[in-house]
C-alpha positions as CSV (number, residue, x, y, z in Angstrom):
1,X,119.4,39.0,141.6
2,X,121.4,36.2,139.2
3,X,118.0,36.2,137.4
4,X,117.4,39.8,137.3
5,X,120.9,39.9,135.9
6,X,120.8,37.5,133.6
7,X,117.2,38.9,131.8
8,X,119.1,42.4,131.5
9,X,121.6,40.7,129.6
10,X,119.9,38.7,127.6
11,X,117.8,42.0,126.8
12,X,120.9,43.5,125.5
13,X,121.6,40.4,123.3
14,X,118.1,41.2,121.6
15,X,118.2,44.6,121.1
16,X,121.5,44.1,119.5
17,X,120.6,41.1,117.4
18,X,117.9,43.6,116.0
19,X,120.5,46.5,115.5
20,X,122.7,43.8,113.6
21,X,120.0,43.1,111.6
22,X,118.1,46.5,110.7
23,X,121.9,47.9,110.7
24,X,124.7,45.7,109.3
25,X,127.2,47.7,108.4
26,X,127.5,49.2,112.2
27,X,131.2,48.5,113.3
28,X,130.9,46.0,116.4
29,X,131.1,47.2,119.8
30,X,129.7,50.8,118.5
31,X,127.8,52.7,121.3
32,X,124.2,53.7,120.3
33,X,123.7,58.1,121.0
34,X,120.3,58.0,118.8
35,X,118.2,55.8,117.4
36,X,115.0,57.8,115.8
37,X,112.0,55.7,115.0
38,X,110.4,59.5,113.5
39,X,107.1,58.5,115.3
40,X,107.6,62.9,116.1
41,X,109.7,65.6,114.5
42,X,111.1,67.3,117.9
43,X,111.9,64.5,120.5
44,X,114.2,62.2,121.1
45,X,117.0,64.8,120.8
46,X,116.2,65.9,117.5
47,X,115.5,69.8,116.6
48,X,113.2,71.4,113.2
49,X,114.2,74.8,112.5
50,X,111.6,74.0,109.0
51,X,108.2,74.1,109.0
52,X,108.3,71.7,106.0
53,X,108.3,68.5,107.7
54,X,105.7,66.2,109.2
55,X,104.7,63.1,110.6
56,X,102.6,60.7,107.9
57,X,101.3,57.4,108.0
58,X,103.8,54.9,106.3
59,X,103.0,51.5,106.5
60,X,105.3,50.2,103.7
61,X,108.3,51.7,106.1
62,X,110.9,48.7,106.4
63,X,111.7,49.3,110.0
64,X,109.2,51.4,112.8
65,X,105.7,51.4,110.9
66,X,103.5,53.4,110.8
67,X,105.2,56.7,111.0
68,X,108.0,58.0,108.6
69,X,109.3,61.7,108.5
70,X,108.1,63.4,105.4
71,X,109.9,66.4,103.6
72,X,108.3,68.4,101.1
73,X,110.0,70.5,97.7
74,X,107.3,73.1,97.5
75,X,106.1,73.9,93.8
76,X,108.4,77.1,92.4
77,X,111.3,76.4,94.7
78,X,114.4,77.2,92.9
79,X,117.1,75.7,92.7
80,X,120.3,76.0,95.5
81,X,117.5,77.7,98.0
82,X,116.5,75.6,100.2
83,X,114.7,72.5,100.3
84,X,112.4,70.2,102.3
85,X,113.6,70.3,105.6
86,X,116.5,71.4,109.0
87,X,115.9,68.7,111.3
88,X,118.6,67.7,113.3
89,X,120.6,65.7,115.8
90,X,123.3,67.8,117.7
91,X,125.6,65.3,119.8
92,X,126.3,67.5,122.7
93,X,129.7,66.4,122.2
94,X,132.5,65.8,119.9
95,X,133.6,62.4,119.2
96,X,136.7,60.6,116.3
97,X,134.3,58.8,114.5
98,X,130.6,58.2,113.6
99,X,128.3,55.8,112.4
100,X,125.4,57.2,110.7
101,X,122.5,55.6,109.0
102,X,119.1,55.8,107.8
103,X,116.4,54.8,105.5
104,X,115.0,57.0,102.9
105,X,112.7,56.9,99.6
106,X,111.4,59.6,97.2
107,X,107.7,59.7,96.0
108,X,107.0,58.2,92.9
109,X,106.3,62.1,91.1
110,X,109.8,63.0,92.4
111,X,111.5,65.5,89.6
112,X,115.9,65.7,90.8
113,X,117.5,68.7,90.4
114,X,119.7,68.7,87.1
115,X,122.8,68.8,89.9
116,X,121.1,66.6,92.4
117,X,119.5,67.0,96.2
118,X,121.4,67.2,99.2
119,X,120.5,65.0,101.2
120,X,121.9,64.4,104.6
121,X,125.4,66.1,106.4
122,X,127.9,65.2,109.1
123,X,128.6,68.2,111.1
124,X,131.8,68.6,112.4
125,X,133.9,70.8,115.0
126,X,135.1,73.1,113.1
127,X,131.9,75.4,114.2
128,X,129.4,72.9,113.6
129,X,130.3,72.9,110.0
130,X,128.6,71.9,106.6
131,X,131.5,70.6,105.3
132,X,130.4,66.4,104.7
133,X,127.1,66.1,102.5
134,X,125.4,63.5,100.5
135,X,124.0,64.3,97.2
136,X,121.0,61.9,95.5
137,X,122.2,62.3,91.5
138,X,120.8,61.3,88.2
139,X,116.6,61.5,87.4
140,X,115.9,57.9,87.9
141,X,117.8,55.2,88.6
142,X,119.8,57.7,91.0
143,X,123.0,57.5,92.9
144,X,124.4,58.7,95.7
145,X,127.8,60.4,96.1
146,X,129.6,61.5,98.9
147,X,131.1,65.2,98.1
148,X,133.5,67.0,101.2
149,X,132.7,70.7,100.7
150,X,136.1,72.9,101.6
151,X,138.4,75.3,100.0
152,X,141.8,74.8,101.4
153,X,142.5,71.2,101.8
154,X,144.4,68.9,99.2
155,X,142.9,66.0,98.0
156,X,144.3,65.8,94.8
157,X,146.0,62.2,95.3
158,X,141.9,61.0,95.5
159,X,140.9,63.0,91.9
160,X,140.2,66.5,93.6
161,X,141.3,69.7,92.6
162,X,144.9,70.9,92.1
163,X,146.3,72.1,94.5
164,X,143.3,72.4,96.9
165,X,139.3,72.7,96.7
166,X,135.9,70.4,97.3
167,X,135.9,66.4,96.6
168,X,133.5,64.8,95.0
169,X,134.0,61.0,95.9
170,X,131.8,59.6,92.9
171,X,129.3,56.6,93.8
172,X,130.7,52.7,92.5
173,X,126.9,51.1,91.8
174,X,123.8,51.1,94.9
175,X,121.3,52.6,92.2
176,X,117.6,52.8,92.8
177,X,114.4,54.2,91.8
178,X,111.6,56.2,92.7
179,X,109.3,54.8,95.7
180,X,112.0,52.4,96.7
181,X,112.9,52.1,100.3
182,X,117.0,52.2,100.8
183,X,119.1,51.9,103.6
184,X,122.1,54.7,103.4
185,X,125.2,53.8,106.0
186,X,127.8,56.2,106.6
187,X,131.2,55.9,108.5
188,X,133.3,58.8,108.9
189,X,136.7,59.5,110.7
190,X,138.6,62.8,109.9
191,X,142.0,62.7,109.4
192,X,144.4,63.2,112.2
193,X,146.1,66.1,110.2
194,X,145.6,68.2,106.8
195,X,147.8,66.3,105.4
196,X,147.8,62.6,107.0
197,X,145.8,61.2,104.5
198,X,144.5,58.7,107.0
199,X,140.8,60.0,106.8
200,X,137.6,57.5,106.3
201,X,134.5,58.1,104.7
202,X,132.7,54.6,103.5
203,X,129.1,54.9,102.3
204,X,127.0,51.7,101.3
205,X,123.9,51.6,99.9
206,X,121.5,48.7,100.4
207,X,124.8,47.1,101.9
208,X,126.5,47.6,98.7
209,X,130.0,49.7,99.3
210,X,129.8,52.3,96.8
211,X,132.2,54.9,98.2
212,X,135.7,53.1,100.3
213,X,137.7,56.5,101.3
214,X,140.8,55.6,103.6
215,X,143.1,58.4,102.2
216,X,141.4,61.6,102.3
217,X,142.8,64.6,104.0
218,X,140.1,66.7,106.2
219,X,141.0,70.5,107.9
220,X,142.0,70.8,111.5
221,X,139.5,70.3,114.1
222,X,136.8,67.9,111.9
223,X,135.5,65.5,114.5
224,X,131.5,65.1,114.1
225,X,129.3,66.7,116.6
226,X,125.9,66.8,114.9
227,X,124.1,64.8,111.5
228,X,121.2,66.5,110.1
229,X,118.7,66.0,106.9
230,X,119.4,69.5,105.8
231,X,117.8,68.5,102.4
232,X,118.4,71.2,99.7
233,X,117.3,70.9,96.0
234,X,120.4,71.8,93.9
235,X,122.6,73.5,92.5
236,X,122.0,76.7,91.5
237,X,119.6,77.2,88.5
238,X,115.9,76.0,87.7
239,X,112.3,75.8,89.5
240,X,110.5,72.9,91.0
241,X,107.6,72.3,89.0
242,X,105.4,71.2,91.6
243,X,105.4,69.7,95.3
244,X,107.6,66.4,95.7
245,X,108.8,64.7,98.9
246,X,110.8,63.2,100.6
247,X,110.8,60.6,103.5
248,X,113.1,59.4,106.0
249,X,112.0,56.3,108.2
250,X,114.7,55.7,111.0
251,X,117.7,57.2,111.7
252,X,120.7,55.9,113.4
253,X,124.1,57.2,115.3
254,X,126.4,55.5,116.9
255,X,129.7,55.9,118.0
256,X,132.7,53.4,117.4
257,X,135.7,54.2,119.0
258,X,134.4,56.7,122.0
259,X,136.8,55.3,124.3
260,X,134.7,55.2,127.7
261,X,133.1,58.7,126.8
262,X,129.4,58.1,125.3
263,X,126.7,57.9,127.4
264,X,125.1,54.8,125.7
265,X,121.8,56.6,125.8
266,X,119.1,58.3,123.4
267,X,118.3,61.3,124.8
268,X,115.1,62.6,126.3
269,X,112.7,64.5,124.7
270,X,114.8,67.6,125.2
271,X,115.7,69.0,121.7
272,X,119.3,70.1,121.3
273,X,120.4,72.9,119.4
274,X,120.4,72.5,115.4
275,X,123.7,73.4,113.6
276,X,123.8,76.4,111.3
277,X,121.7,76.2,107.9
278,X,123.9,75.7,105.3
279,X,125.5,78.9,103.8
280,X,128.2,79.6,101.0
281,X,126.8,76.0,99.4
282,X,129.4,75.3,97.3
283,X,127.5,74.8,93.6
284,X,128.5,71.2,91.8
């Protein structure tokens, strides 16, 4: 039994050596709710409501070869319409605080919205909400900023709007190009009241901190309970020339500060409810 004992721990050790590695900016002691190698499009808890993703053949992908999740931007989409893809991870619970992560490239044809792509969301309580987003900027080197989408909270002390409105929290470096493989790492933690100005939001790039939030004031109720590539090409205004994609090799969640309630497991292949499709997309 010692033995027995003794491999399962040693088993952990491993597997989080390798999550250390593959994910570095993971707070320690973080319990694991997903990890998505996107060797499929509905398993492992995740949900499509978009028949614009697929499976491909990858072997360039920096961390579960072969397969990588592909999104396309059909030819004539216009802008603020849509985009490549819904799929999503709901948690089946609400939790303070999230690590999220993933890897991500574009193809080498890839054309950016003059606004930028949204790229990835943290959904929170507040009915599943579309409220946290990151938005790929710029056409070639791009950046990546992190932009909290409300109406009625004030973030002026952080450069918002005066008195109330949407955040853009603008990216500090972690540029790259077309083709290029990057690992995105988010930590969020809503603020404990509208007007605490104890919330976090810290997005690296590539390991790189390009956004350090530790002040920003979130709405009542803004715990994360889903993340989701809810990709969506601008903006409002102009046409996609022709098809581009985008790819997404893992993706990671965890949870730091669950205090006894996570179950420490990836789910089955059961696919959970998506949250809502975006609506009322705020234009930048």
């Amino acid at each position: 039994m010692k033995y027995l004992i003794l491999a399962v721990l040693i088993n952990l050790l491993i597997i989080n050596d390798s999550y250390a590695q593959v994910w570095p900016a993971e707070p320690a002691g973080s319990t694991v709710i997903n990890d998505m190698p996107f060797q499929c499009v509905v398993c492992n808890g995740w949900s499509d409501y978009s028949q614009a993703t697929g499976i491909v053949t990858d072997n360039t992908d920096p961390v579960s070869p072969p397969g990588v999740l592909r999104q396309v931007f059909g030819a004539g989409l216009k802008g603020g319409m849509g985009g490549g893809g819904g799929n999503a991870y709901n948690f089946g619970n609400l939790y303070p605080d999230v690590y999220f992560a993933y890897w991500f490239k574009v193809d080498s044809a890839f054309v950016n919205h003059p606004v930028g792509t949204k790229l990835s969301w943290i959904h929170t309580k507040a009915n599943l909400g579309n409220n946290f987003f990151l938005l790929m900027e710029g056409a070639g080197p791009y950046v990546i900023s992190a932009q909290y989408q409300n109406s009625n909270i004030d973030n002026s002390h952080l450069g918002g709007p005066t008195p109330v409105g949407s955040i853009r929290f603008a990216p500090n470096g972690g540029s790259f190009n077309k083709n290029q493989w990057i690992l995105i790492e988010q930590y969020y933690k809503s603020a404990t009241c509208p007007t605490c100005r104890n919330g976090i939001w810290k997005l690296r790039i590539n390991s790189q901190l390009t956004v350090d939030i530790t002040t920003m004031n979130t709405e009542t109720s803004m715990d994360p309970g889903a993340v989701s590539f809810i990709t969506i090409w601008g903006g409002v205004g102009s046409i996609n020339q022709f098809d581009t994609y985008l790819y997404f090799a893992h993706a990671h969640t965890s949870i730091p500060n669950c205090g006894g309630g996570c179950p420490g497991t990836t789910p089955t292949d059961t696919p959970a409810g998506a949250p809502r499709a975006p609506i009322n997309v705020i234009a930048n």
